[in-house]
C-alpha positions in Angstrom: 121.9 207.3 156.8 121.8 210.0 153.8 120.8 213.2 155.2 118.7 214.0 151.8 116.5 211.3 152.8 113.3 211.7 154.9 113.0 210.1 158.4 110.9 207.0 157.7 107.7 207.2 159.3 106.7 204.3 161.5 104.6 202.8 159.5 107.2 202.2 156.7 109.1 199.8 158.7 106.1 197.8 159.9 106.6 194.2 159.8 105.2 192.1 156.9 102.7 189.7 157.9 104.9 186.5 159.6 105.2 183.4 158.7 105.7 181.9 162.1 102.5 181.8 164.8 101.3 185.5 166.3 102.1 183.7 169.6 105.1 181.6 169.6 105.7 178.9 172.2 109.0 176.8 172.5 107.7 174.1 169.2 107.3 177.2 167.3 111.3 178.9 167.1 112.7 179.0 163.3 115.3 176.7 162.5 118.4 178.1 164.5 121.7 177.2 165.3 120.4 174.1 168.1 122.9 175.7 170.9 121.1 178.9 170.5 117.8 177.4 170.4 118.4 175.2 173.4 120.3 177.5 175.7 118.3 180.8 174.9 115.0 178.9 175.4 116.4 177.7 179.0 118.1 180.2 180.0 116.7 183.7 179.0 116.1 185.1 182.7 119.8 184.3 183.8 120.5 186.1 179.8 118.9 189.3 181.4 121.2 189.5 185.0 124.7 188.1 182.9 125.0 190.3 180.5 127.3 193.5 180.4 126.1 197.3 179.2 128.0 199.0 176.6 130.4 201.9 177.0 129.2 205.4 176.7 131.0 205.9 174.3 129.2 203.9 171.8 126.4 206.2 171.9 128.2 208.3 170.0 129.4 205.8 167.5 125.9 204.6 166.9 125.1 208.0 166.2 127.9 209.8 164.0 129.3 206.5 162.2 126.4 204.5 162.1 123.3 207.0 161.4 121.3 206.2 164.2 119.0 209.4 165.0 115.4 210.2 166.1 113.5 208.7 163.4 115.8 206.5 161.9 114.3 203.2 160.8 116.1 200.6 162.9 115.8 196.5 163.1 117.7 195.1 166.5 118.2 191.7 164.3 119.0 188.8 167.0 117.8 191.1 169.9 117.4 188.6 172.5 116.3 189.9 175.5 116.6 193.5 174.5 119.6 194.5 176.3 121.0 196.4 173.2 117.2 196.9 172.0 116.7 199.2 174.6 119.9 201.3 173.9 118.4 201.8 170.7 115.2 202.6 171.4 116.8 206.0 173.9 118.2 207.2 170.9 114.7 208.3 169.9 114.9 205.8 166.4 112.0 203.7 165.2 113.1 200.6 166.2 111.3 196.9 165.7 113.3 193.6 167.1 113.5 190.6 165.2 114.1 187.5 167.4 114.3 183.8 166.8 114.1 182.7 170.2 110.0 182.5 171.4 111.1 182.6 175.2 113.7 185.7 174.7 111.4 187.6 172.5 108.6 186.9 175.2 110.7 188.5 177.8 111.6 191.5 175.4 107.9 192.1 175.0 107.3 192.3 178.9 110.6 194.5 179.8 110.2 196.8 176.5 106.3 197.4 175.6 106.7 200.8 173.6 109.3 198.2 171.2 107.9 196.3 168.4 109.0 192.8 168.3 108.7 190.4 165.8 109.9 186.5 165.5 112.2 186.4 162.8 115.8 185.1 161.2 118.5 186.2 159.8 117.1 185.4 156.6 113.4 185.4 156.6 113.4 189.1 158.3 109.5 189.9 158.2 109.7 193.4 157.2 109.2 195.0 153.3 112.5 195.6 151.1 114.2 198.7 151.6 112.4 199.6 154.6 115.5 200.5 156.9 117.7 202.8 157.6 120.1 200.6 159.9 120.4 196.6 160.4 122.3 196.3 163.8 123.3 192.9 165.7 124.7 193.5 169.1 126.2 190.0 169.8 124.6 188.1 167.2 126.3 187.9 164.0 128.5 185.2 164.6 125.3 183.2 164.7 124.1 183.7 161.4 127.2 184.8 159.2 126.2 183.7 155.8 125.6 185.0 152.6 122.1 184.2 152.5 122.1 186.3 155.9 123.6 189.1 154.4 121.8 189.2 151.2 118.5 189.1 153.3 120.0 192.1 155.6 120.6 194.2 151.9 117.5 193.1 151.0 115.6 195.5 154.3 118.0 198.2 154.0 117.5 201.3 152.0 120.1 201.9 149.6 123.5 203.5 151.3 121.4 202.1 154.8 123.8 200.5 157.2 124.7 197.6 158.9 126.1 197.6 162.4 127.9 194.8 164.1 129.0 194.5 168.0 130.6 192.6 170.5 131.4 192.7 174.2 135.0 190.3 174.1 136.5 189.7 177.6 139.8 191.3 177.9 141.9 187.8 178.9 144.9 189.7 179.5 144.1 190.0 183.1 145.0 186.1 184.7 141.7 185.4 186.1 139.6 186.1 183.3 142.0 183.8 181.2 140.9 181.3 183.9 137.0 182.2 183.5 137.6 182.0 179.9 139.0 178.6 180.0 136.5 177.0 182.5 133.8 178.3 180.0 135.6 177.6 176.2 136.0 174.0 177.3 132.5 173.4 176.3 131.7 175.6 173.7 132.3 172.9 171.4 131.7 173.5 167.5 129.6 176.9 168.8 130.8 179.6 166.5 131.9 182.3 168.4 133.1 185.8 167.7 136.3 185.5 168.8 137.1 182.7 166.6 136.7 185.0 163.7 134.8 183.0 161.3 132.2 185.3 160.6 134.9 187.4 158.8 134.5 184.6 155.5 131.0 186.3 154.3 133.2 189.7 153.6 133.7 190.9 151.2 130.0 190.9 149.9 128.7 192.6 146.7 125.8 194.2 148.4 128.3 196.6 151.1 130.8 198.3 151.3 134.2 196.8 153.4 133.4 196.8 156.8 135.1 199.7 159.4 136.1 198.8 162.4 136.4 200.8 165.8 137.3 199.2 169.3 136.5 200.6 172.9 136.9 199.6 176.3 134.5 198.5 178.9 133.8 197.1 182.1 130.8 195.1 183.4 130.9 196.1 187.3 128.6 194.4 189.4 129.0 191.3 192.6 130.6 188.4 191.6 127.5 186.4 191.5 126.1 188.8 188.6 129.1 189.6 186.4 130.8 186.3 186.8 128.5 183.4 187.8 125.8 184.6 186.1 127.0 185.5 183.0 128.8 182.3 182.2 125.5 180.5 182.9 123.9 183.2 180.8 126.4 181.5 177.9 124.1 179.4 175.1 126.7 176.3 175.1 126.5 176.1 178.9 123.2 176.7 179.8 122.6 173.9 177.1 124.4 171.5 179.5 123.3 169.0 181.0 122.1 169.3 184.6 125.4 167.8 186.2 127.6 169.4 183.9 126.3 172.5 184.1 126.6 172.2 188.1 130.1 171.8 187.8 130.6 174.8 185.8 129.2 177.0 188.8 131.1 174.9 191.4 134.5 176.0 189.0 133.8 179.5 188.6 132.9 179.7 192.8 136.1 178.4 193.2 138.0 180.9 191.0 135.6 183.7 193.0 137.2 182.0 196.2 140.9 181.4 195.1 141.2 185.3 194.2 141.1 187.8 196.4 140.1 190.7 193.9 136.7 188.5 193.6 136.4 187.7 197.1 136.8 190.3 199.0 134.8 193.1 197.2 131.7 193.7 197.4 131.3 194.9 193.8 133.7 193.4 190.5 134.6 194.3 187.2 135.4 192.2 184.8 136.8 193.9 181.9 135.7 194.1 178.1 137.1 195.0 174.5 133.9 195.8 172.7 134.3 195.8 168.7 131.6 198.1 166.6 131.6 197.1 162.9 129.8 199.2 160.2 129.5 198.2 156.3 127.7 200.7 154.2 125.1 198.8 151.4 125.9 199.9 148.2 123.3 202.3 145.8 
C-alpha cells in the first residue's frame, strides 16, 4: 500500500448492494466449482476443527510485503469459515469477507460479528472499484484462477493495491504424511488443487505486476483426531463423498493413526506444513 495514500475510511470499502438474497440459504450459493459447493455446504463445522493456523511469521509478511496495517482496506476473497479472516481482522485493517458458500459465510458471521461479510465470487466481488487496499485469498485461489477472476480482483483494488495469495501444503517428505496424502488425493478427482500448479496459467496478467514468492514452515499440532482425521474430512472432494465412501476414508486414516507409533502414542501431533505467500502488485 502507497504510504502517500490516506487510510481508507470504512465506509469506502462498503459493499455495493448484492445481487444474491440478504439471507442466503443452500439454493441461493453463486455458481461455484460443484466440489466446493457440495463439500463446503456439508461440511463447514468439521472446516472449522481441520484446519491448520499460520506461522508467526506471516504476520510479518502480511505486514511489510503485503501492506496490511491498521486501516488498510482489506477483502478476505474465499474466506470460508474465517480462519484467515480473523488473522486479518488482529492486524487492526478494515476488513469485509466475500464468501460463496451460504453455510461457511453463515458460520463466519456467528464466530466473527465485528467482520463484515458479504456473499460474493471471484468475479462478481460486491464492493465499488478501486475501493481496496489489499485482495487476499488464504487457500482459495486455486478455485477461481481465471482471467475474468483476476480482472475482477484489479477491478476492487486501488491502483499499486495488492493482491495476496496463500497456502498451507503438507510437507510429504515425512513417510506418513505421503501416506495421508495418498489415502486423500485418490479422490480428489478433476478438483484443482494448489499443488498441481494450475493456477500459475492466469500469470502473467496485464493488470499486476509478476507475482513474489516467499515460503515458510509450519506445523499444525493438535490430537490425531483434529489435525489428521478431521482435517481430511474437512477436504471439499471428500466431504462431497458419498456416505460409504467417505466412511472408508476415516476407517484408512484410523488405521494409518494405529499403524504408526508417532500418531498413536502421543497425546498431541504435528503434522507438518510448507506454507507459500504470493504477492502481485496492480499496476498504476
Amino acid at each position: 500500500m502507497s504510504s502517500s495514500t490516506a487510510p481508507p475510511s470504512p465506509a469506502d470499502l462498503s459493499p455495493s448492494a448484492p445481487t444474491e438474497p440478504a439471507t442466503p440459504g443452500p439454493a441461493s450459493t453463486p455458481s461455484i466449482h460443484a466440489a466446493a459447493a457440495a463439500g463446503y455446504s456439508a461440511g463447514a463445522d468439521t472446516y472449522v476443527k481441520g484446519r491448520p493456523d499460520y506461522p508467526p511469521e506471516l504476520h510479518a509478511w502480511l505486514r511489510d510485503s503485503v501492506g496490511i496495517v491498521p486501516g488498510a482496506a482489506v477483502v478476505d476473497l474465499g474466506a470460508g469459515t474465517g480462519k484467515f479472516t480473523q488473522l486479518l481482522a488482529k492486524t487492526g485493517a478494515d476488513v469485509i469477507a466475500v464468501e460463496p458458500v451460504a453455510e461457511m459465510l453463515a458460520r463466519l458471521r456467528v464466530d466473527l460479528p465485528g467482520v463484515t461479510g458479504v456473499q460474493g465470487t471471484a468475479t462478481a466481488i460486491p464492493l465499488p472499484d478501486a475501493s481496496a487496499d489489499v485482495v487476499v485469498c488464504a487457500q482459495a485461489f486455486h478455485w477461481f484462477a481465471t482471467t475474468a477472476a483476476l480482472d475482477e480482483m484489479a477491478r476492487v483494488l486501488k491502483p499499486g493495491g495488492r493482491l495476496a495469495l496463500i497456502w498451507n501444503l503438507r510437507d510429504a517428505h515425512v513417510p506418513w504424511v505421503a501416506r495421508m496424502n495418498e489415502i486423500t488425493d485418490r479422490h480428489e478427482g478433476d478438483v484443482p488443487r494448489f499443488y498441481k500448479g494450475t493456477w500459475r496459467g492466469v500469470f502473467p496478467h496485464p493488470a499486476f505486476e509478476a507475482p513474489s514468492e516467499s515460503q515458510f514452515t509450519n506445523a499444525h499440532t493438535g490430537p490425531a483426531e483434529d489435525v489428521i482425521v478431521k482435517r481430511v474430512l474437512s477436504t471439499s472432494f471428500i466431504s462431497a463423498l458419498p456416505d460409504d465412501q467417505r466412511a472408508t476414508v476415516e476407517a484408512q486414516l484410523r488405521r494409518l493413526i494405529d499403524e504408526t507409533p508417532d500418531l498413536k502414542d502421543p497425546p498431541h501431533v504435528a503434522v507438518p506444513y510448507l506454507t507459500f505467500a504470493f504477492c502481485a502488485r496492480k499496476r498504476g
